[in-house]
C-alpha positions in Angstrom: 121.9 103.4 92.0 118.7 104.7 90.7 117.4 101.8 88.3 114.7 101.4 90.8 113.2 104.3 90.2 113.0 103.4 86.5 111.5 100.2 87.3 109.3 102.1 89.3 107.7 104.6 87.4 106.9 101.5 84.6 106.0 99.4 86.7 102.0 98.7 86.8 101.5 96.4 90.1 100.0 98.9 92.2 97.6 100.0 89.5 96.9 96.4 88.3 96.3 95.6 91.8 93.7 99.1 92.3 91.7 97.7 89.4 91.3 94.8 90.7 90.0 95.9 94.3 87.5 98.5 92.3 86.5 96.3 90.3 85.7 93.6 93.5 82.2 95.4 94.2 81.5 95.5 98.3 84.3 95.4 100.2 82.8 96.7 103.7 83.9 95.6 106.6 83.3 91.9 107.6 81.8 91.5 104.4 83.2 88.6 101.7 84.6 91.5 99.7 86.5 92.6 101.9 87.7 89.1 102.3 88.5 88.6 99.0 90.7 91.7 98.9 92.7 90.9 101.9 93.5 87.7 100.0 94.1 89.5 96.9 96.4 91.7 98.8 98.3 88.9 100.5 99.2 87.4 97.2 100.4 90.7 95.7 102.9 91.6 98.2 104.1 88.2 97.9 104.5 88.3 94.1 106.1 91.7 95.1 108.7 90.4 96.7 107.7 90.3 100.2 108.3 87.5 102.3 106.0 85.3 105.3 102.5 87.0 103.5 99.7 85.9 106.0 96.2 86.9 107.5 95.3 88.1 110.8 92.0 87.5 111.5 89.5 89.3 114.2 85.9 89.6 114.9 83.6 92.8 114.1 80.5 93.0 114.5 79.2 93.2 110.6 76.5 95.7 109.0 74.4 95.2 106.0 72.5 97.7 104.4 69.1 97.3 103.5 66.8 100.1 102.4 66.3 103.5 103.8 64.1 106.5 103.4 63.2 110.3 104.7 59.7 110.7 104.4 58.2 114.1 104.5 53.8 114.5 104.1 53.8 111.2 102.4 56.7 111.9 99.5 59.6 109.5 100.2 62.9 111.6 99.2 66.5 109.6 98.5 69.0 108.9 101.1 71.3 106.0 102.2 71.7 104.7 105.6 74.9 105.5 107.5 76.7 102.4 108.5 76.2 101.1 111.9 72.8 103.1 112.2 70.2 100.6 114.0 67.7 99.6 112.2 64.8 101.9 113.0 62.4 104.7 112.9 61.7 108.2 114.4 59.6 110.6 113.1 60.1 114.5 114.6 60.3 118.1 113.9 63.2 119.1 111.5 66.2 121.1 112.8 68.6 122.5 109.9 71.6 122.7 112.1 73.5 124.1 109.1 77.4 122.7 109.5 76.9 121.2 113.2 79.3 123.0 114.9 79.5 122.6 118.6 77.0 125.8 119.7 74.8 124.6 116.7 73.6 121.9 119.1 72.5 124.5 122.0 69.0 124.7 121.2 66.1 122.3 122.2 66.7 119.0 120.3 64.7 116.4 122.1 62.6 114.3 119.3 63.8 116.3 116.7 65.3 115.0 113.5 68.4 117.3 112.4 70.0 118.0 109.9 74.0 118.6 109.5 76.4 119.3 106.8 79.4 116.7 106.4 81.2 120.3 105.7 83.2 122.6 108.3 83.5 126.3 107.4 87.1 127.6 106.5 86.7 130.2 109.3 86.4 127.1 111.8 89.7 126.3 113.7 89.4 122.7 113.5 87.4 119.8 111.5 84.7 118.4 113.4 84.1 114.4 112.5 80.6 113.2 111.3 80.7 110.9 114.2 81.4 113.6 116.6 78.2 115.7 114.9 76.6 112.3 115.3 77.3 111.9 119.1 76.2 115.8 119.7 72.7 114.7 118.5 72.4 111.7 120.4 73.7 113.7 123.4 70.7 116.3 122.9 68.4 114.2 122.4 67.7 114.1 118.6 65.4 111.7 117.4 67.4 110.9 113.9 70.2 112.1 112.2 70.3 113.5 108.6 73.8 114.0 107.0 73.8 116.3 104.1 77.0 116.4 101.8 78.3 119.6 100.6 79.3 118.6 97.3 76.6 119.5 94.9 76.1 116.4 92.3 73.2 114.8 93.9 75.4 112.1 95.9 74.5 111.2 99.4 77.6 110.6 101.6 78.2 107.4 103.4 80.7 107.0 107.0 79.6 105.3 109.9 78.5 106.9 113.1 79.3 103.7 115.4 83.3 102.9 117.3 84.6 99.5 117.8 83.7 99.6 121.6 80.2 100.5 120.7 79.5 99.7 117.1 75.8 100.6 116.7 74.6 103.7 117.0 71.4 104.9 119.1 69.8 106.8 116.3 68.3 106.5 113.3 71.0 107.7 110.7 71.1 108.3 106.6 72.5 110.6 104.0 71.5 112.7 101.9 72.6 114.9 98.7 72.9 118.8 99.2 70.1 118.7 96.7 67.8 116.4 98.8 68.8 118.7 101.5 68.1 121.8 100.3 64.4 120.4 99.7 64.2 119.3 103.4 64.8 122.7 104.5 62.7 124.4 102.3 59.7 121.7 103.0 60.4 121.8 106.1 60.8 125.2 107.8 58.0 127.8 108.9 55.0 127.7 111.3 53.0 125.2 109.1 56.2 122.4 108.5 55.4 119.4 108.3 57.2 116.3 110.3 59.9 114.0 108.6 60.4 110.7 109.2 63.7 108.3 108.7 63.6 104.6 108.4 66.2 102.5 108.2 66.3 99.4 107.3 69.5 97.5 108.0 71.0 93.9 109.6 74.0 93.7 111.9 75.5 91.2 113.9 78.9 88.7 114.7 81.4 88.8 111.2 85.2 88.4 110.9 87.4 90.7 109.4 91.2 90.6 108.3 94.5 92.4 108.1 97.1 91.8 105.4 100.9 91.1 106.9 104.1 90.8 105.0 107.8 92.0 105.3 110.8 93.0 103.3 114.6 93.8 104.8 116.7 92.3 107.5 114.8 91.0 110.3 115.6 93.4 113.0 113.8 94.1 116.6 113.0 97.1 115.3 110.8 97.8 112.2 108.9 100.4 110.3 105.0 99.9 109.3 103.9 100.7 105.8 100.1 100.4 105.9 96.4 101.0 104.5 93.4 100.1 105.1 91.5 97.2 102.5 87.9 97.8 103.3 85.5 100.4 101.6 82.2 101.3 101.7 79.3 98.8 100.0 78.0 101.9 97.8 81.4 102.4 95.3 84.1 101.1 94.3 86.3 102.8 97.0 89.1 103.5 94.5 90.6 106.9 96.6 89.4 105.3 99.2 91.4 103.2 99.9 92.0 101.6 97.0 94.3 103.8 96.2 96.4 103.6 99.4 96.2 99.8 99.0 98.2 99.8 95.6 100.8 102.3 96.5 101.3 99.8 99.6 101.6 96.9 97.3 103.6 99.4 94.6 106.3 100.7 97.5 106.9 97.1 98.3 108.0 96.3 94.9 110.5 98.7 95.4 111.9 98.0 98.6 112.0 94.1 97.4 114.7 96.0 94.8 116.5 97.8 97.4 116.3 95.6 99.9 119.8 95.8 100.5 119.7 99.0 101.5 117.1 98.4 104.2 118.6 99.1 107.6 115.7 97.5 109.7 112.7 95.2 108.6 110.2 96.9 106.9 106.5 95.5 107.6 103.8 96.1 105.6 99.8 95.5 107.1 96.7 96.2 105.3 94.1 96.0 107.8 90.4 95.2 107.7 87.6 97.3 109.1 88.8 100.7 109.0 85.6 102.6 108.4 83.9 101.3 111.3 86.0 102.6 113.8 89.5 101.9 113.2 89.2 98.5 113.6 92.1 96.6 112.3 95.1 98.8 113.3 93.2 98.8 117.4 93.3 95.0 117.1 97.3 95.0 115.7 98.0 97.7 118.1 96.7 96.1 121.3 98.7 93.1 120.4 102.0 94.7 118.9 105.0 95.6 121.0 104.8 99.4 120.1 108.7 99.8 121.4 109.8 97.9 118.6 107.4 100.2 115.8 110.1 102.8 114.7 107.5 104.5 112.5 104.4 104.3 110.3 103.8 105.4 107.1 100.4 105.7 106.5 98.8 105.6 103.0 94.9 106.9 102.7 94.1 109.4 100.9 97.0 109.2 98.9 95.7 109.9 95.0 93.2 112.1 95.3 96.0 114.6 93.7 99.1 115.0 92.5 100.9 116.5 95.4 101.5 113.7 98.2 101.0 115.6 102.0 101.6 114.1 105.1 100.1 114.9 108.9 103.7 114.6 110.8 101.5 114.9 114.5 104.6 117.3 115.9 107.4 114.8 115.6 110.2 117.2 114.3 112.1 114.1 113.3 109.2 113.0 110.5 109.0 116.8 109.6 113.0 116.4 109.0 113.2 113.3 106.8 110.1 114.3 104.4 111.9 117.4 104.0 115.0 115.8 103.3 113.2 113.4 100.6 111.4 116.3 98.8 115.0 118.0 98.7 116.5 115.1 97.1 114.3 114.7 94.4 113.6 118.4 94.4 110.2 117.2 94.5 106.5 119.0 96.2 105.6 117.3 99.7 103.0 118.9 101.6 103.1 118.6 105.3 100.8 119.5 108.3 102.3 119.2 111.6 99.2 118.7 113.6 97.2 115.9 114.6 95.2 113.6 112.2 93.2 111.4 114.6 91.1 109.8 111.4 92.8 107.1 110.1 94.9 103.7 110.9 98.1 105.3 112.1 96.1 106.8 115.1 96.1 103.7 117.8 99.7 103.3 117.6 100.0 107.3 118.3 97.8 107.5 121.0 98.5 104.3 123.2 102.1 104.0 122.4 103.7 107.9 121.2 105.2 105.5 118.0 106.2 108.8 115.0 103.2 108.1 112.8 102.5 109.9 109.3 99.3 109.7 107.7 100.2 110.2 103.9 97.2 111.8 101.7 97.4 114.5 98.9 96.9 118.1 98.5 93.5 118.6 97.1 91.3 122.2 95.9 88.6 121.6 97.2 87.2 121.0 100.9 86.4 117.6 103.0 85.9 114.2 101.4 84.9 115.3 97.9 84.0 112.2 95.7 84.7 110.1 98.8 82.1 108.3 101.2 80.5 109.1 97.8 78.8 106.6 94.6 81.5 109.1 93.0 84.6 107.6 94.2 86.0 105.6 91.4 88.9 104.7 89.4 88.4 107.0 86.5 89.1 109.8 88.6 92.5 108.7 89.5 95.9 108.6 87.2 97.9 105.9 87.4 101.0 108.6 86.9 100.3 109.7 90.3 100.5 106.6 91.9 103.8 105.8 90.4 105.9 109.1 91.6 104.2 109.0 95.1 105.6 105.4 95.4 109.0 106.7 94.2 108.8 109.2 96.9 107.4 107.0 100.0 110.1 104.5 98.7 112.9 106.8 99.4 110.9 108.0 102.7 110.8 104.7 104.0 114.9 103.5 103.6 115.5 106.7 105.0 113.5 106.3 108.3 114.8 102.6 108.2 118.6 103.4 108.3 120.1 102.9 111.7 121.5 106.2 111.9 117.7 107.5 111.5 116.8 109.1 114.9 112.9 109.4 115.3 112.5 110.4 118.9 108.7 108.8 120.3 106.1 111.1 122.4 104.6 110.0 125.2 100.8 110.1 125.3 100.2 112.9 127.5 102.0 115.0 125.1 99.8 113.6 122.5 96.7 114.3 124.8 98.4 118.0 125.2 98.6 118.7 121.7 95.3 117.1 120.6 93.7 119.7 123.5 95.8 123.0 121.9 94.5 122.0 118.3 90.9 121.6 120.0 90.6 117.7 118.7 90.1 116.4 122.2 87.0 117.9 122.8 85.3 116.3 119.7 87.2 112.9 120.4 86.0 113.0 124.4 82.4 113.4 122.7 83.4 110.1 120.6 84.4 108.3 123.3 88.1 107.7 121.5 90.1 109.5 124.9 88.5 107.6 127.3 91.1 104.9 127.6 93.6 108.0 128.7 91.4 109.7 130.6 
């Protein structure tokens, strides 16, 4: 029967739903935004069919933004604080560390303030994490920490620099356009350069945050995730991210609700709270899951920033098979990247437990974030087109990893650990302080 797919591809519940996240304002973590959509979220997987819709609330420790600036010889230039920066101010001698790669930290820092791209050059074998550039500058003693986004358009980036085991950082941190940048350097470089100072101004403390549970299919020990994350950043409306991968949640599920009967094993979804502080939500549902019983995540963030859906498969031959079996079926692109992806909600239940995790995105031009961690990253630059054939697609992706006959053989986490130090991630995640707990 394909009349789902019909009903799919007209169906606007995902993209009703994306508007009205977008159109929430703040939704960072702890905040009552971010409330607010995990309620809105609960309600629309029940009106999509899903059954026992409930919160699961945790505590984070919130952050507020207040206002920042870099000062340079008295002339106050535009920047944003970083989330989880403290609330201070350093004043130094300016480093332009240019991208912030590893050896670009292996030159006197102590008191400086520095400056790093959020890019990583194409000749570079891996990405390097803002938090991991972050952590490097603490390490060599940086006074302050200057992000610079690579996109030209005069937007600073956003992204916190704190984990959920240490939420606040030890620097002073902001960002800044590659315009505001580019000025910085050019004030600031020669024998008579003058000093810059960064202030931020910012409030933090106890707040609660929320993840989104609900279920479709038989109810089975074993069970597949389907998952996002509801939070965003305060400074847009956080429609790629992860808006986005919010509604095709809440769009899949309106699906399976039609097919339930051929769902093989329960299906749970969970939207969880507190992503862009550290991975907040899926460590608190990890911890307290029974990861034997997680067949395998499919993890949607990223997932409309183009056309072409593409998945990180983290070497689990089995997730490489079935994606290729669903793009053959519909005779329909799917990107795929067998590495690992340790960046987003999937990751806790891959690293503590081995579960076959993919972290579902989309093939874009261009490099990094783009609009994202941006003022940029809105719905207008999103078609609700793509949303409905990507849902058709993880639709399909998910009955097939929930029939019984569906082999997805786990990894234990030394392999994990393995690969991660092959691909040259575990260096950058040691820095972080997100291997210690296998260390």
């Amino acid at each position: 029967m394909t009349d789902w797919i019909g009903a799919t591809f007209t169906d606007r519940a995902g993209w009703d739903h994306l508007e009205t996240l977008v159109d929430l304002g703040d939704r960072m973590a702890g905040s009552a935004g971010e409330r607010e959509a995990a309620e809105l979220t609960r309600d629309a997987l029940s009106a999509a069919g899903a059954r026992d819709a409930h919160l699961d609330e945790f505590d984070v420790t919130g952050w507020t933004r207040g206002t920042s600036t870099v000062r340079v010889d008295g002339r106050d230039l535009a920047c944003i604080a970083l989330p989880r920066s403290p609330a201070s101010d350093a004043t130094g001698a300016f480093a332009d560390l240019g991208y912030g790669l590893p050896t670009d930290f292996d030159r006197e820092l102590e008191g400086k303030v520095v400056l790093v791209s959020s890019a990583v050059p194409d000749y570079y074998e891996r990405f390097i994490h803002r938090r991991e550039k972050y952590y490097r500058a603490v390490q060599a003693g940086a006074a302050a920490f200057v992000f610079e986004n690579h996109v030209e358009g005069c937007l600073a980036p956003t992204g916190s620099v704190g984990t959920g085991d240490d939420p606040i950082g030890d620097i002073p941190a902001v960002g800044v356009s590659k315009e505001v940048g580019a000025r910085l350097s050019r004030w600031c470089s020669g024998d008579d350069a003058h000093p810059v100072t960064v202030e931020v101004d910012c409030e933090y403390g106890p707040a609660t945050s929320r993840n989104v549970h609900a279920v479709v299919g038989p109810d089975t020990d074993e069970e597949v995730l389907v998952t996002s994350h509801v939070d965003a950043h305060d400074i847009a409306e956080g429609a790629m991210d992860n808006g986005a991968g919010t509604a095709m949640v809440v769009q899949v599920a309106r699906a399976l609700a039609r097919r339930e009967s051929d769902l093989e094993r329960s299906v749970r979804f969970v939207c969880y709270g507190s992503e862009e502080v550290g991975l907040c939500g899926s460590t608190h549902d990890a911890e307290r899951r029974d990861l034997d019983r997680v067949k395998a995540i499919v993890n949607c963030d990223g997932v409309l920033q183009g056309r072409t859906l593409s998945a990180y498969t983290h070497g689990f031959d089995d997730l490489e098979r079935v994606l290729r079996e669903v793009a053959e079926h519909f005779d329909h692109p799917l990107g795929m990247n067998p590495q690992q992806g340790p960046h987003s909600d999937h990751w806790p239940y891959v690293l503590a437990g081995g579960v076959p995790a993919y972290h579902v995105t989309s093939e874009t031009d261009g490099r990094g974030r783009g609009w994202g961690h941006t003022r940029a990253d809105t719905l207008d630059k999103l078609e609700s087109r793509d949303l409905r054939e990507g849902a058709i697609l993880l639709t399909e992706l998910v009955v097939r990893l929930a029939r019984a006959d569906t082999e997805v053989a786990r990894r234990p986490p030394e392999d994990i650990v393995a690969a991660l130090e092959r691909e040259g991630h575990a260096e950058g995640l040691r820095i972080t302080g997100d291997l210690d707990s296998l260390d």
